[in-house]
N, C-alpha and C positions, 0 to 999 in steps of 0.2 A: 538357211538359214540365211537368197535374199539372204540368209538371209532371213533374217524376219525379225519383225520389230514386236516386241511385248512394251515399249512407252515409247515414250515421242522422241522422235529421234531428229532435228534441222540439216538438212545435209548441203546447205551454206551459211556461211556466216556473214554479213553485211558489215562487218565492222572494215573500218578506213583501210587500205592498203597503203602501207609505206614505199614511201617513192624514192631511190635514192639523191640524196643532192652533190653538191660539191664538194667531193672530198670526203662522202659517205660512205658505206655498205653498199653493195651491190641490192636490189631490191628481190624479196625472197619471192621467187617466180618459182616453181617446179615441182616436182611427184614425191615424196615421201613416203614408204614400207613401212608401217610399223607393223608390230608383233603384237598385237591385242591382249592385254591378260585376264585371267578370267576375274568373272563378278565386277568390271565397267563395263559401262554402255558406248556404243561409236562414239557419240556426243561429248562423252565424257574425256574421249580421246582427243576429239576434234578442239573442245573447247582446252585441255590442258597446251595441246601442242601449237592452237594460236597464242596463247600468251608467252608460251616461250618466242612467239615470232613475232611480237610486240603487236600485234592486235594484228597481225595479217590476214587476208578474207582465207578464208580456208573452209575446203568440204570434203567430205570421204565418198567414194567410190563405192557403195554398197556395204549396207548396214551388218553387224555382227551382235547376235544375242549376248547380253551379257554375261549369259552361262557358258558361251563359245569363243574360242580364241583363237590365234594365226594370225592369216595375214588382211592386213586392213590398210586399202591405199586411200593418202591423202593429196589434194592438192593443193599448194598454195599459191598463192598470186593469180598472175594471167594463165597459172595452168589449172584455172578453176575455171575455164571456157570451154577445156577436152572432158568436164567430168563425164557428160552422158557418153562419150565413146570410151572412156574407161568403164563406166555401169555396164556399156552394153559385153562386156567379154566375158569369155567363160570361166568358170568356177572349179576349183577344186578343191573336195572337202576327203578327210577321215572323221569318220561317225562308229559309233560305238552303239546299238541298237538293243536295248531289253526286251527281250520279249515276253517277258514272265508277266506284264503290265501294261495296261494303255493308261494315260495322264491328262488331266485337263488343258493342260499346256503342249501336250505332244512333247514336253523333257523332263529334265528329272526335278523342275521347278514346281510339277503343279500335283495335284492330288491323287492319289494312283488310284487305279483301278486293277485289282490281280484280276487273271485271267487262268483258271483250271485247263490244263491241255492234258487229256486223257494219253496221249503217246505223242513224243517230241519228237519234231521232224524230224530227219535225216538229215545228213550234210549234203546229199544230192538232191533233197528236195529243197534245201533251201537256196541251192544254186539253181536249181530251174526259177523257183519263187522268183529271184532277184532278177533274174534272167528279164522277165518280162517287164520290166520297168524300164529295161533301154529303147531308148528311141522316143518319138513325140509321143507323150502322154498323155491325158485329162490328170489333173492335180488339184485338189480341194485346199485351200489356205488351211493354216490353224486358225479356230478362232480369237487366241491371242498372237493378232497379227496387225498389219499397221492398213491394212487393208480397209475400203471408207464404204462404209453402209449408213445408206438415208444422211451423208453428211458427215457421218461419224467414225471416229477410227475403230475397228472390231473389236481391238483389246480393251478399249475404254467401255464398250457394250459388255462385254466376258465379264471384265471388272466389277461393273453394277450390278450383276447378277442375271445379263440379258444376253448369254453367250448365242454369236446366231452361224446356224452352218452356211459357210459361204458357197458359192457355187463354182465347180471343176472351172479351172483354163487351160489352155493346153500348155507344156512348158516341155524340155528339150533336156532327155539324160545321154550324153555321150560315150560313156562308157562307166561301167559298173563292176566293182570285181567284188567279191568274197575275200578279204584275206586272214580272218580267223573266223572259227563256228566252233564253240564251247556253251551247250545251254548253261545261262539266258542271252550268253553275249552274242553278237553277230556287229563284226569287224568290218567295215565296209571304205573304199576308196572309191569315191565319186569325180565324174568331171562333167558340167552340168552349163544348161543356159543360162541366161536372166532371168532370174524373175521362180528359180525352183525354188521351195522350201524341204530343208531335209529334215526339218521335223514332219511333215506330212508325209514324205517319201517313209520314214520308219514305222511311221502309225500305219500307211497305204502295205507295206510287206508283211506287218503282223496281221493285218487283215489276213492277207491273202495266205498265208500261212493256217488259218484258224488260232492264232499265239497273239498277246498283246504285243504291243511294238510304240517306242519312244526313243530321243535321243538320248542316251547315260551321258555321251560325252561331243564335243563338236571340234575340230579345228579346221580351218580354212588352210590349206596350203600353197594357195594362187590364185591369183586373178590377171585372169592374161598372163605376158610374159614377167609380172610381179610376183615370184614365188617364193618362201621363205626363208631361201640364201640370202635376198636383197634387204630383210626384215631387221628394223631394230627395236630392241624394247626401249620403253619410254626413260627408265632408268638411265639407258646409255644416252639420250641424249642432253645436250650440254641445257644449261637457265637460258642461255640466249643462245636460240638456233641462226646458224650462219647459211650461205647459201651452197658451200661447199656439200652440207652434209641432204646437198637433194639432187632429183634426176630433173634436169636440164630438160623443160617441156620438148624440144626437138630430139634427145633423145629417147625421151619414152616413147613418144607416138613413134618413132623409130621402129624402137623395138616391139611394138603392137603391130606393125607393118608386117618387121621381119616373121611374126609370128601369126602371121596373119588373122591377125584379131581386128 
């Protein structure tokens, strides 16, 4: 759920950056954790938490579906120069996988499809299942994704009634576990390259399964070494954001070093 974009998402914002003067505010340079909640969009987050930073340029580090929450890092100031090496690091989600249904949307957004499974896998068979997913795979987008066909973004084609299948890329699962199997549920902890969709990754298992497969639920628990200790909800933060309450662009890329990201 990339990540993955169902509407448009700007992942900078152009508006002026505050410079401090004499006898000012420090000017807001640096990484900000939030804790995404569900049913807003990145955007939604980006744009509330520049205006707490009085119009400061700010952009998020890889988009989150609004039906998926965790961790969503933001930059502001001149640490909105590191964003593609923050985009480029890896991901780590818990996903919650139905298989009783495949969806127009690959979640539990879009229009289901039941699926009859004459005899439910096994809990071994769905650890082999999952099994085969790690490592470089071929990967199909959803087609409600931010993805650009003939010009156009995919979701905006799905939208009009002109849903188009996009074609495999390869993208990068590092490691995949099982941690619960209850039919229909299938409990899964991911840690993933740029650019995965784990809505595709649960539609791609229920395939291979012969079971429908969609995200029930999504949370993001890290991007890089930004994991969801460092995470604040938006609540907690103050009407006017200070410089105190961010990481210091030298030590984030720090610790993206340290973590060899």
């Amino acid at each position: 759920m990339p990540q993955s974009d169902k509407e448009p998402q700007r992942n900078h914002e152009e508006e002026p950056r505050r410079t401090p003067r004499d006898g000012a505010a420090p000017a807001l340079d640096g990484v900000l954790v939030v804790d995404k909640p569900l049913g807003m969009t990145s955007f939604g987050v980006v744009a509330r938490v520049r205006r707490r930073a009085g119009g400061v340029r700010t952009g998020h580090a890889g988009t989150l579906d609004p039906l998926a929450t965790g961790v969503l890092v933001l930059a502001l100031g001149k640490a909105t120069k590191s964003i593609e090496r923050l985009m480029a690091t890896d991901k780590r989600y818990r996903t919650t996988v139905d298989l009783s249904a495949f969806t127009t949307t690959d979640d539990r957004e879009g229009e289901r499809t039941e699926v009859a499974v004459e005899k439910l896998p096994s809990a071994d068979c769905v650890t082999a299942a999952v099994a085969r997913f790690v490592g470089t795979i071929q990967q199909r987008p959803p087609a409600f994704s931010a993805m650009k066909v003939g010009g156009r973004r995919a979701y905006a084609l799905a939208r009009s009634g002109s849903p188009q299948e996009l074609p495999a890329r390869p993208v990068v699962i590092h490691d995949l576990t099982v941690l619960r199997y209850e039919w229909p549920e299938l409990e899964l902890d991911i840690r993933c390259g740029k650019g995965t969709y784990i809505r595709s990754l649960a539609r791609d298992i229920g395939e291979s399964l012969g079971t429908g497969g969609h995200c029930a639920s999504l949370r993001r628990t890290a991007v890089g070494p930004f994991n969801q200790s460092l995470a604040v909800t938006l609540d907690a933060l103050p009407d006017e954001l200070t410089v105190d309450r961010l990481i210091p662009v030298e030590r984030a890329l720090a610790m993206m070093s340290a973590a060899n990201c």
